[in-house]
C-alpha positions, -999 to 999 in steps of 0.1 A, spaced: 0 0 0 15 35 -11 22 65 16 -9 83 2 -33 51 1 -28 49 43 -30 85 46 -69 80 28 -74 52 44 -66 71 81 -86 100 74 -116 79 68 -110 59 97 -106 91 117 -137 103 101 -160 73 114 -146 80 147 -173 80 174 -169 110 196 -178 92 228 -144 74 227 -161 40 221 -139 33 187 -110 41 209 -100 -1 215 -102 -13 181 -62 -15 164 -66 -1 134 -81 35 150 -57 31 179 -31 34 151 -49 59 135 -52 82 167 -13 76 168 -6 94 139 -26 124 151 -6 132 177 22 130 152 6 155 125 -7 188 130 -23 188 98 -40 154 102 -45 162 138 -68 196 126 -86 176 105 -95 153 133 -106 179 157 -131 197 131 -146 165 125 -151 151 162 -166 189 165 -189 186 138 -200 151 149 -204 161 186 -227 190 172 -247 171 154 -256 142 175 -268 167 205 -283 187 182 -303 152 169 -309 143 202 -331 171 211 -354 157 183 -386 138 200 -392 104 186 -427 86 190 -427 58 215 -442 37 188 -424 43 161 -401 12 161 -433 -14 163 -448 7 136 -413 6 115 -416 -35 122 -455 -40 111 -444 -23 79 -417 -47 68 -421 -54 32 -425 -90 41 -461 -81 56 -470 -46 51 -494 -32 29 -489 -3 9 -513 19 23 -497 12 56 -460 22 44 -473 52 25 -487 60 66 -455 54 81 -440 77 52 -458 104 62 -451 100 99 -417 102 95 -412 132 71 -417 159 101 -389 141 116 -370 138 83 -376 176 77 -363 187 115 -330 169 111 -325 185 78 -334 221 96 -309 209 128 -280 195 103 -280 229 81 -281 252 112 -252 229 124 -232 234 95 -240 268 91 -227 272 129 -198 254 123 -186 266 96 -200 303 91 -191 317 126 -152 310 130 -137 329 162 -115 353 143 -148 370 134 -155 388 164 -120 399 170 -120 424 146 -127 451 179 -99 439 199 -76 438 169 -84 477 167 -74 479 204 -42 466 198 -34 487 170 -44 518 186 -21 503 215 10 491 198 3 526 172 7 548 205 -25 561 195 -39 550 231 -19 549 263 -19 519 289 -36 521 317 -6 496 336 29 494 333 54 472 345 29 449 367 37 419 385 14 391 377 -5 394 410 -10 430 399 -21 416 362 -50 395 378 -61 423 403 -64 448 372 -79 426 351 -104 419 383 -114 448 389 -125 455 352 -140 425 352 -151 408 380 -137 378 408 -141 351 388 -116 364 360 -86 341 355 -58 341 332 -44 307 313 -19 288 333 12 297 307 3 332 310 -5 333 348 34 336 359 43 362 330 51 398 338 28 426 323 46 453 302 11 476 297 -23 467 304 -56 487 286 -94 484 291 -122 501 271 -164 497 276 -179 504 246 -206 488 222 -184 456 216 -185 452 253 -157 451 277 -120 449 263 -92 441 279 -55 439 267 -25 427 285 10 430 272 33 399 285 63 398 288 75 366 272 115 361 281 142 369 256 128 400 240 96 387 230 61 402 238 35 383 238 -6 400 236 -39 385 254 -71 405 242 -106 395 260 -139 405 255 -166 399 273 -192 374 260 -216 359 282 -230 330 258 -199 311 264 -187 284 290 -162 264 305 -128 263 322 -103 297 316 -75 276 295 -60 274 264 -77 249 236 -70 217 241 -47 201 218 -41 230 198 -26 229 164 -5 251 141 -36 254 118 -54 270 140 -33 301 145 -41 322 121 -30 355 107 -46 393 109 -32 422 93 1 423 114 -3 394 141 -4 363 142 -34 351 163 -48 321 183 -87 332 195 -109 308 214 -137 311 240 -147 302 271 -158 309 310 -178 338 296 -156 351 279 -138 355 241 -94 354 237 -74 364 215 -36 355 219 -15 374 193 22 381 186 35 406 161 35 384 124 68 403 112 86 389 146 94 349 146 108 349 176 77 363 193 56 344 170 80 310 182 69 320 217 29 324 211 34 286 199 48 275 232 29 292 250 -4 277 233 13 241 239 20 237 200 52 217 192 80 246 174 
């Protein structure tokens, strides 16, 4: 079998991967999983799909089912069933039919309409105006303790800070209220020269720990005007980690940082 024959014939293994983990014992998908971990690329590819499937079966389980649907399905075997009775059972089932066709385009639509890089487009601005000197921080120089207790008090108790970026000095800190909500932007330093910038907005629709994607991948950093950015959401609230594109060594360290192999 030729190099690109296995690679098809791992994708499509990774694609009939069930999200609930139960494939996760048979040998040909353990092998399979084992070269995600090995390529970034493949690995992206896996993580969009699991997404898409994880959508889709909680958005089909919201879909109510008749308690008699399966005896009616049975009685209407071809071996026995009349066709007046089948032409019934046809028209039972196309309101179902017609709400997982609604629930699957919505889904997509969702998934593939709404990436998180477009609602950064307001703390992109704030980060140009900052790194312009059009607009002045409101922080200098902070310890991290200080970090959090800024960020705090613009925000409220609960706000946290990713555990790569909790330990980091602060070289500038800014906030602005305005009709995208609440912005923040902290300034890290990252170590060797490089600077390293964490933009949140508030967004109350989202959930979850305050972390870092989880097995994030060079694909999804993505570039915007001059940075290079990772965004994500979570615990209320939207990210954007970004590093100054014309800069690979601060670019280098927004990949460790964000747990992606360099």
């Amino acid at each position: 079998m030729s190099d690109d024959q296995k690679s098809r014939e791992i994708e499509m293994l990774l694609a009939a991967y069930r999200p609930d983990g139960s494939d996760a014992a048979d040998p040909d998908m353990r092998e399979a999983l084992a070269r995600v971990e090995e390529d970034d690329e493949l690995r992206a590819l896996f993580e969009d799909s699991q997404a898409f499937d994880s959508a889709v079966a909680e958005a089909l389980a919201t879909i109510p089912v008749p308690s008699d649907l399966r005896d009616e399905i049975a009685a209407t075997a071809p071996s026995s069933a009349s066709g007046r009775k089948q032409f019934s059972l046809i028209r039972r089932l196309l309101p179902i039919a017609a709400v997982i066709l609604v629930t699957l385009g919505t889904t997509l639509f969702f998934t593939t309409a709404t990436p998180d890089s477009a609602w950064s487009a307001a703390p992109i601005s704030l980060l140009e105006s900052v790194h312009g000197g059009e607009t002045s921080p409101d922080l200098r120089d902070a310890a991290p303790a200080d970090t959090l207790a800024w960020l705090q008090d613009r925000f409220d108790a609960s706000m946290a800070l990713p555990v790569s970026l909790a330990t980091l000095p602060s070289l500038a800190c800014t906030y602005e209220a305005g009709p995208n909500g609440k912005i923040a932007l902290v300034c890290f330093d990252g170590g060797d020269g490089t600077v390293v910038h964490l933009l949140i907005q508030e967004d109350a629709a989202t959930t979850g720990p305050v972390a870092l994607p989880q097995s994030c991948c060079r694909s999804k950093v993505k570039t915007e005007g001059n940075w290079e950015t990772l965004a994500w959401s979570s615990a209320g609230r939207r990210y954007v980690l970004a590093a100054n594109s014309e800069s690979e060594a601060c670019c280098k360290r927004l990949r460790q940082l964000a747990g992606i192999r360099v």
